[in-house]
C-alpha positions as CSV (number, residue, x, y, z in Angstrom):
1,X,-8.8,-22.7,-18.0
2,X,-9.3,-23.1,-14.0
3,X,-7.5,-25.9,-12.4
4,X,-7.3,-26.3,-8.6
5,X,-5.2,-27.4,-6.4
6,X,-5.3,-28.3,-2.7
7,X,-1.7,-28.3,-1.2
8,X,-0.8,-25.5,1.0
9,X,2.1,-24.8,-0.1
10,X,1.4,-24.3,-3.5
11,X,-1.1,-21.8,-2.4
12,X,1.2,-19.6,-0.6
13,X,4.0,-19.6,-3.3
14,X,1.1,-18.5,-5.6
15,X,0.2,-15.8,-2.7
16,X,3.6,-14.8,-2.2
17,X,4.1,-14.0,-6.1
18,X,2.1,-11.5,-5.9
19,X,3.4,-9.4,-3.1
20,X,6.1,-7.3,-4.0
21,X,9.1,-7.5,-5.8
22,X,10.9,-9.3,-3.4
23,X,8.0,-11.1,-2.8
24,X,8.3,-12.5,-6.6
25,X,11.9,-13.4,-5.9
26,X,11.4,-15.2,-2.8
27,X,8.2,-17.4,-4.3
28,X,10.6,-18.1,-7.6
29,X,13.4,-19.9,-5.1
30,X,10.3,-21.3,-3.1
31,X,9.2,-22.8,-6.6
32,X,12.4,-24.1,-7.6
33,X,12.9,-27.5,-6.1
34,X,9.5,-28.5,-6.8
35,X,8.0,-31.2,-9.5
36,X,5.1,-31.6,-11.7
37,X,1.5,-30.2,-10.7
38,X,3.0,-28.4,-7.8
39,X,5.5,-26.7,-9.7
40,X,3.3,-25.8,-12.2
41,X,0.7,-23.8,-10.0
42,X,3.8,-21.8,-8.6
43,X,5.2,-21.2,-12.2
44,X,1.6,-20.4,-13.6
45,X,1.3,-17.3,-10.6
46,X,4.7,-16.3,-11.1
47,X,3.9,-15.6,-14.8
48,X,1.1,-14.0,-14.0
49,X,2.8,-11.6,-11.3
50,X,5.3,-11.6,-14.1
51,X,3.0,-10.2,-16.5
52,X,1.5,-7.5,-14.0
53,X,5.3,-6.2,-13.4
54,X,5.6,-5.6,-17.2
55,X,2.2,-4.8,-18.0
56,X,2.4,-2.1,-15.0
57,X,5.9,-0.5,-16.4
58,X,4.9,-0.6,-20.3
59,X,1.5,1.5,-19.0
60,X,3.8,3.9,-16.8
61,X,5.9,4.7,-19.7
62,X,3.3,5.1,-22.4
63,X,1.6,7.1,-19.6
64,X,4.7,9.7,-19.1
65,X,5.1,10.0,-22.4
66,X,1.5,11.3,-23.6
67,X,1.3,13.1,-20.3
68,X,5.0,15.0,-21.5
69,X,3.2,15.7,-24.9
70,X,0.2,17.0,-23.4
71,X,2.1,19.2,-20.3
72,X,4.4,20.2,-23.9
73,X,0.7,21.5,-25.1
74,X,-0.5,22.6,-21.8
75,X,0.3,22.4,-18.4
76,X,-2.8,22.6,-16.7
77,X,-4.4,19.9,-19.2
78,X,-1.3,17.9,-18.4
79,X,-1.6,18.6,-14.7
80,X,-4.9,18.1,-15.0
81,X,-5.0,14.6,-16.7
82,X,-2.4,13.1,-15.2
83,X,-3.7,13.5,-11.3
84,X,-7.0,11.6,-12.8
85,X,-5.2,9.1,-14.7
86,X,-1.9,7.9,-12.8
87,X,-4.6,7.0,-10.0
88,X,-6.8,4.9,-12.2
89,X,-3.5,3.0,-13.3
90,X,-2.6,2.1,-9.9
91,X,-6.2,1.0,-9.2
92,X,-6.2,-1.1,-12.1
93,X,-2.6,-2.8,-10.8
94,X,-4.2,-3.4,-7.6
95,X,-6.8,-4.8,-9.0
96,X,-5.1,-7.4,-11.0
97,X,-2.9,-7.6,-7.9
98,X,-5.9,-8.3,-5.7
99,X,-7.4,-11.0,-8.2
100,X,-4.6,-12.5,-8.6
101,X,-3.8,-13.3,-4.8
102,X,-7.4,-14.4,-4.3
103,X,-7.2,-16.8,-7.0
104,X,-4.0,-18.5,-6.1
105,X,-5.4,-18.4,-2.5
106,X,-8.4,-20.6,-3.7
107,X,-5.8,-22.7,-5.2
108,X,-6.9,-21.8,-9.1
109,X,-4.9,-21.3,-12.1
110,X,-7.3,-18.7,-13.2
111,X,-5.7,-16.0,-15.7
112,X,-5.8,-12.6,-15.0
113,X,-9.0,-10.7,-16.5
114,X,-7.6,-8.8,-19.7
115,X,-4.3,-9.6,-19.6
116,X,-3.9,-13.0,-18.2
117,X,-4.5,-15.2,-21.2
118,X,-1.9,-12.8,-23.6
119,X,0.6,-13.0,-20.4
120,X,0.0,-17.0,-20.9
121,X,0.5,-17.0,-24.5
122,X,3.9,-14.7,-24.4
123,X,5.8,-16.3,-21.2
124,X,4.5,-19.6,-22.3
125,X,6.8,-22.4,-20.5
126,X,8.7,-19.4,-18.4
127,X,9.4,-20.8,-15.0
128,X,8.8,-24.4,-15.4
């Protein structure tokens, strides 16, 4: 599913989405007054910003809690592990960050690799 679209417009509310917190509130008022295709692009980046915000807190907890088990076991394996794999995680946000952005900038609605078609499934009609 890869749809484009050419307005500019559309393109930056899909930009903005991405960028921040209150980057994600500012393109949800920006995508408010508009209609059909238009405000579908918008709606269809802020779900998938959307989707990176929860994606990025459910992996931060499940994160701090196996690396409280394993500090509970050890503290150097916990040390250890968690300066390796709180890195990766933020990689892998900026990642889907970075993807995101340059697909709305090309003005596609182009789910996120992984998690975009699950993230379209669950918020469905969410901003529209």
């Amino acid at each position: 599913m890869s749809t484009k679209v050419s307005n500019e417009t559309d393109k930056t509310v899909g930009i903005v989405a991405y960028i921040t917190l209150i980057g994600f509130i500012i393109a949800i008022v920006m995508n408010n007054d508009k209609k059909g295709e238009e405000k579908s692009f918008g709606a269809f980046h802020l779900r998938q910003s959307l989707g990176i915000i929860i994606t990025s807190i459910v992996v931060m907890i499940g994160l701090a809690i196996i690396m409280a088990i394993l500090t509970a076991i050890s503290w150097r394996l916990g040390l250890t592990l968690s300066s390796i794999l709180y890195p990766v995680m933020y990689l892998g946000i900026l990642a889907f960050v970075i993807i995101g952005i340059i697909n709305a900038s090309n003005g596609e609605k182009k789910p996120l690799p992984l998690i975009g078609d699950f993230i379209e499934k669950t918020l469905k009609s969410t901003f529209e």
